[in-house]
N, C-alpha and C positions, 0 to 999 in steps of 0.2 A: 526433565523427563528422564523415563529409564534407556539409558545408551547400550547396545550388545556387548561392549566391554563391561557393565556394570553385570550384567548377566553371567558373561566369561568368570567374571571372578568371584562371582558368588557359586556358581558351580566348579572353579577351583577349590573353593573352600569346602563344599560338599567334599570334593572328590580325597582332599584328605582326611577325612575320617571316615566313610565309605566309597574305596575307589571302586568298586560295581556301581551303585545306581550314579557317582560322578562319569563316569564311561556313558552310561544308557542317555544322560543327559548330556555330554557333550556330542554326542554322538545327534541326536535329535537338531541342537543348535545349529552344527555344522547342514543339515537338512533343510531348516529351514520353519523346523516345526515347534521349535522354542524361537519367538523374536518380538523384537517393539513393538509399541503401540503407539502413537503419534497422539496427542493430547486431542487435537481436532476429532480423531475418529475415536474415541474411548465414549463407553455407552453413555455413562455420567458425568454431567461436568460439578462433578465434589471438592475437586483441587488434589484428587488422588491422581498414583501416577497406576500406570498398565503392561503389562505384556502377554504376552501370547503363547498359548499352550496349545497347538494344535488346532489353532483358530478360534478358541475361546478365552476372552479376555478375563486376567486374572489381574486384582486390585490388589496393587501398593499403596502403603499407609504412608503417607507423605512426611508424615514428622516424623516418624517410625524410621525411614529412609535418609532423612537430612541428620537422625542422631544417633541410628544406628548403622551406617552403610548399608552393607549388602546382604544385612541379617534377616529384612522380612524379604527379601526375593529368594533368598537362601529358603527359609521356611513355607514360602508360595511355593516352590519349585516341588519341594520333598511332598505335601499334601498331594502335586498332581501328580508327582510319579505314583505316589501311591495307590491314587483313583487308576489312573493305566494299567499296573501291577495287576491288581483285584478283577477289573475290566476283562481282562485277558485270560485271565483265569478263569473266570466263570464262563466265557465264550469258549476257552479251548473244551469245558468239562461238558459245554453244552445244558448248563442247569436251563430251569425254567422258571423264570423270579420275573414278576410285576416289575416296570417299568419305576415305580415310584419304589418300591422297596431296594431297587436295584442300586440307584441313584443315591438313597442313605445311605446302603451298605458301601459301595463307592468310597460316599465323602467320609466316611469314616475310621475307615480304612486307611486313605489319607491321613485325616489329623493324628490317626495313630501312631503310625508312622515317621511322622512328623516329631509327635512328642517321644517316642523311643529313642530317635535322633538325638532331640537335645540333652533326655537326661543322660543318654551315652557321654554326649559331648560334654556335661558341667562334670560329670564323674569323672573327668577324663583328664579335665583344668584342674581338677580339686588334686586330684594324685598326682600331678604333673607339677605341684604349683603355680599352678598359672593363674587362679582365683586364689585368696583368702580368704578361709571362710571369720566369720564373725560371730561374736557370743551378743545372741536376739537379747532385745531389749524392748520393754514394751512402753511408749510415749504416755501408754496411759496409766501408769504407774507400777507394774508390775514389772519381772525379769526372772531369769530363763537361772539361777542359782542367786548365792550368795555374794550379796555388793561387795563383800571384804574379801573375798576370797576371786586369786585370777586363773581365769578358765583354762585347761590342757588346749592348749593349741591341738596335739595329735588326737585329744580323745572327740574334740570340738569334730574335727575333719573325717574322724570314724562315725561318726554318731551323724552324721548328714550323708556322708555316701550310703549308709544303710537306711538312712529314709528316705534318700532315692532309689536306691534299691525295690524298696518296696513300697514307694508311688508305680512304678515301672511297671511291678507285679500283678497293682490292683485292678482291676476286673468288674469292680461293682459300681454301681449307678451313684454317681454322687445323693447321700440321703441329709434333706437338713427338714424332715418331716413333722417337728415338729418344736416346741418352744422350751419344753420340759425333757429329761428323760429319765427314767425310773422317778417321777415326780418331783425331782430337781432339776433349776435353771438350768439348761444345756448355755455353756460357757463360753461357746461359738456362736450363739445367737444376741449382741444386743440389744434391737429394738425390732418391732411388729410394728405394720401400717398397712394403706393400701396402696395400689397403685392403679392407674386404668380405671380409678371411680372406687369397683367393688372388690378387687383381686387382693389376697391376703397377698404378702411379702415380708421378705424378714432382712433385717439390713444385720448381718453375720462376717468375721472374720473370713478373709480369704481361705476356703475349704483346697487345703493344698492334696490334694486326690488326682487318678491319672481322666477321671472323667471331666473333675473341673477345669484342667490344663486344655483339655481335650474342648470344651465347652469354649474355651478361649480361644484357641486357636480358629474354631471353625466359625466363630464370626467377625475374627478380626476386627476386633475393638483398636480404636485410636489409641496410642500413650503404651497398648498393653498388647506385650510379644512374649510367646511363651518363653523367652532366654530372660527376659526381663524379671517376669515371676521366679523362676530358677534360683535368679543370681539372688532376688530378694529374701530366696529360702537359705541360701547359702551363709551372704553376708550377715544375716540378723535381721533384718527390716521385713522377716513378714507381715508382723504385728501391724506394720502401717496399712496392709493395703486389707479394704474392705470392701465386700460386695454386696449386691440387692439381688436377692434368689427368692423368686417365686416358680412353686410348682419343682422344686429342685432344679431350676434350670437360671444359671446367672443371665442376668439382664441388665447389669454395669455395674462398673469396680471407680472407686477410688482410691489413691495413693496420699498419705498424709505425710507430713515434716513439720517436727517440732525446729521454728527458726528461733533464735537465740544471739541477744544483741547485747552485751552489757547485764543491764538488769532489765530488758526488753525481753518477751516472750511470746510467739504467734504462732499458733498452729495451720500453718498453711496447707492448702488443696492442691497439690503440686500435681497432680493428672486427676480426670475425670471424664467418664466415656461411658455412654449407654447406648444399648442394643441401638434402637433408634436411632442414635445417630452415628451406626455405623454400617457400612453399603456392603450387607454381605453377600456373599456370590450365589451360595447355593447354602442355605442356614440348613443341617441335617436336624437340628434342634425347634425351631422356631416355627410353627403353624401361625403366629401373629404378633403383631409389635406392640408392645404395650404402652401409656403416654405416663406422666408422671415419676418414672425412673431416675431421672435426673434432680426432681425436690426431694423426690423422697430418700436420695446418698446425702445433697446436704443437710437435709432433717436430721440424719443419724450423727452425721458431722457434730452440727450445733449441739445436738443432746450429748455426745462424747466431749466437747468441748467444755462445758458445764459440768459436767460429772467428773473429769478427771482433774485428778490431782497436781498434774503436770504447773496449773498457775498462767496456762497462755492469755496473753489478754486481747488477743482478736485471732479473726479467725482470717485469711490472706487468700488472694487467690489470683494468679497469672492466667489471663482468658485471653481465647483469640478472639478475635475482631465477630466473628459472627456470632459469637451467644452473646453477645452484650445484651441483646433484651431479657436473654432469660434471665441475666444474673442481677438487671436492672430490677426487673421484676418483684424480686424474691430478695432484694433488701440488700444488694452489694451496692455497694457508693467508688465509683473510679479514684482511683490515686495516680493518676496520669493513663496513658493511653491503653495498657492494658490489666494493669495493678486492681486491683478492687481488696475492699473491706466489706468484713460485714458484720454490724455491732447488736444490729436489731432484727430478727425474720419479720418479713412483708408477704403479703399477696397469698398465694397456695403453699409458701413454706408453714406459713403460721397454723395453717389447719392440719397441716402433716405433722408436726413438729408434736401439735398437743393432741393428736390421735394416737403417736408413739407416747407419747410422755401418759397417755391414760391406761396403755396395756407395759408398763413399767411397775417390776411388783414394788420394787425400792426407789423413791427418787426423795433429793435430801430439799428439807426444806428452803435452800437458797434457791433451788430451780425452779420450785415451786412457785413461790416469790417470784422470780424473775416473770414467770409465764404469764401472772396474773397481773402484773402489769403490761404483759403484752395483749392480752385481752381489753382491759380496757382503751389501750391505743386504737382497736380494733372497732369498737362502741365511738369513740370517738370520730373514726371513718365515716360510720354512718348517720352520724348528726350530719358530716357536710353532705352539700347538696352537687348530686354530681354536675358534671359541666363537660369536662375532654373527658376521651377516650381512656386516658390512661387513670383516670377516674373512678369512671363509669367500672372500670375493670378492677378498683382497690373497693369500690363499694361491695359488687358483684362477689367478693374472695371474701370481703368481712363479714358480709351473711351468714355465708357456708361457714366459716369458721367460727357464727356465735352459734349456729344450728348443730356444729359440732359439738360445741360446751353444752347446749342443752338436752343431747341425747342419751339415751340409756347406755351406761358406760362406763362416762365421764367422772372424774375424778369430785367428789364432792366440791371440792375447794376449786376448782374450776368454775365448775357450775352455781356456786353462790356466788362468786366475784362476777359471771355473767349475767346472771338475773339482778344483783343487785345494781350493775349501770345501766342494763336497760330500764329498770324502774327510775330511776335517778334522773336518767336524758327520754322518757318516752315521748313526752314530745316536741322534742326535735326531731325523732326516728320516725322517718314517715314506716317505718316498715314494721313498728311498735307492736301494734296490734296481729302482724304476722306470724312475729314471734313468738307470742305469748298463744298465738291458738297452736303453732308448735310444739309449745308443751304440754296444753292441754291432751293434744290428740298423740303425740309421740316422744313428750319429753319423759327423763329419765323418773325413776323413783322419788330420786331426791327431792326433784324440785316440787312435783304432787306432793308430797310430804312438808315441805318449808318455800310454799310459792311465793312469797316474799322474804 
């Protein structure tokens, strides 16, 4: 749990790089109006820790905390000075603002705040040399100049404090509005899906902007601290972290690493965290939580996995103890107690995976290939006959995802490889006939055109 000396020293640390709001805040603590939270009395039992801002419980990210000390109480602290700051202000001016619009403008205020802080502070490491910055490199086969040629260390370190500079600056709404721009692939978006059923979603490079940081901070995502993004912008390793933004608004990030063993090669999930399952306090962003967020990062996963050049030959992943169903689910296999592989998409990955892979203007014929054999493993589900639950539930996903190959959309060569095993196994598919009045009454082009 969080102890007051854990406190003490994270507002030590504030207080040397703003000794005003470290004063405002030690000052509070000594009061009584910064303090613990005892786990028993914390509103949710997540495994998150807590403290106390004026009698409102504010959540510490737990591994956040065991692998960064005092850096997310450091960052909880600066958000609710913030909200106080704004609070107070608008009370001394006497405005007259809605309840509910008060309360955004607040928390936002806060994150602001917050993230001015940090990029203060990495500008601050970078000039000091206390950080080295790094010449970015992209796992998925691209890089930031010339292989043969080695980068200015000083111009490297000029060329990052001025693009923090001017994240700090920016001002405007994170936009990832659309797939194309000026009628070419925008280069920050690689794959389109949905999420939540019918919600577009776009799985796009981490949008490093002061709204995205900003977007981060205020729902305190697990794994993901805005010092963490910073440093990743610093060292080089943006290229690894990717997000799922729908409606311009992030709804989970993963972080990749290319592991490299010998002549061994895995692209591991080295963090991964969506909205959902993350307990935000007061979300200034978030009218509702959407489900699906989490297949639909490793969909993009798998499809980057495949397409890039890199040569990884599995894809790796360190889970804690409670998503093992999902990751059961969706085709990881354990390699001891928290280890997972994953060689083949299962369940709700497979229909995500080839909803992306059907709004892909380029996809090289070995993914192709690949996919169409995972459709027929799919056909293959539904010959058997369910029995368990966990069955019942691979049948129920191989439907939806042959109803996916059948609909207007789909990729010709998807949609032939699925009409022709359903014709092949019809009966065995008790569900045979379902499908096929599927296509009559809403199947794509193709298949009215070449129904067998």
């Amino acid at each position: 749990m969080i102890k007051r000396e854990h406190i003490k020293q994270a507002i030590d640390a504030i207080t040397r790089r703003d000794p005003e709001i470290g004063y405002t805040l030690d000052e509070m603590l000594a009061m009584g109006r910064i303090d613990t939270l005892p786990p028993a009395e914390a509103p949710e039992h997540t495994g998150d820790f807590y403290l106390l801002f004026d009698n409102i419980p504010v959540t510490i990210k737990r591994f956040i905390f065991f692998q960064d000390g005092t850096v997310p109480i450091e960052q909880r602290l600066l958000i609710k000075y913030g909200e106080l700051v704004t609070r107070q202000k608008l009370l001394e001016k006497g405005s007259d603002v809605a309840l509910r619009n008060a309360v955004r403008e607040f928390r936002l205020a806060g994150v602001g705040l917050m993230v001015t802080h940090e990029i203060d502070y990495a500008i601050t490491r970078l000039q000091k040399g206390e950080i080295k910055p790094g010449f970015a490199s992209n796992f998925i086969g691209d890089q930031d100049g010339s292989a043969t040629s080695t980068p200015d260390p000083s111009a490297t370190k000029r060329r990052i404090i001025a693009r923090l500079k001017t994240i700090k600056r920016d001002n405007l709404p994170l936009d990832i509005t659309s797939f194309t721009i000026n009628d070419q692939i925008n280069p920050a978006v690689f794959f389109r899906s949905m999420v939540d059923l019918d919600t577009p979603a776009c799985f796009v490079s981490f949008p490093f902007c002061r709204d995205a940081l900003m977007q981060v901070a205020d729902i305190n995502l697990e794994f993901f601290q805005v010092r963490f993004l910073i440093d990743c912008l610093i060292r080089g390793t943006e290229h690894n972290l990717f997000a799922c933004v729908v409606d311009n608004k992030i709804e989970g990030l993963v972080y990749l690493a290319l592991k490299e063993r010998y002549f061994y090669k895995a692209l591991e999930i080295s963090y991964i965290a969506t909205v959902r399952g993350a307990a935000a306090e007061r979300s200034a962003y978030r009218p509702r939580i959407l489900k699906g967020v989490g297949t639909f990062l490793v969909a993009g996963v798998w499809l980057l996995w495949k397409t890039a050049p890199a040569g990884a030959r599995d894809i790796l992943l360190d889970s804690e103890i409670g998503a093992r169903r999902f990751y059961d689910g969706i085709g990881f296999r354990s390699r001891g107690l928290s280890k997972y592989r994953l060689k083949t998409p299962e369940g709700q990955l497979v229909k995500t995976v080839i909803d992306m892979a059907n709004q892909c203007r380029d996809l090289n014929e070995n993914v192709i290939t690949e996919i169409k054999a995972i459709i027929k493993k799919q056909v293959k589900i539904l010959c058997r006959k369910g029995g368990s639950k966990k069955k019942k539930a691979a049948r129920k996903a191989a439907l939806e995802t042959m109803e996916t190959c059948l609909s207007p959309g789909t990729r010709p060569e998807f949609a032939a490889m699925a009409i022709e095993e359903i014709h092949k196994y019809r009966k065995k598919i008790p569900e045979s006939d379902q499908l096929f009045r599927f296509i009559r009454e809403s199947g794509s082009d193709y298949l009215k055109i070449h129904p067998s």
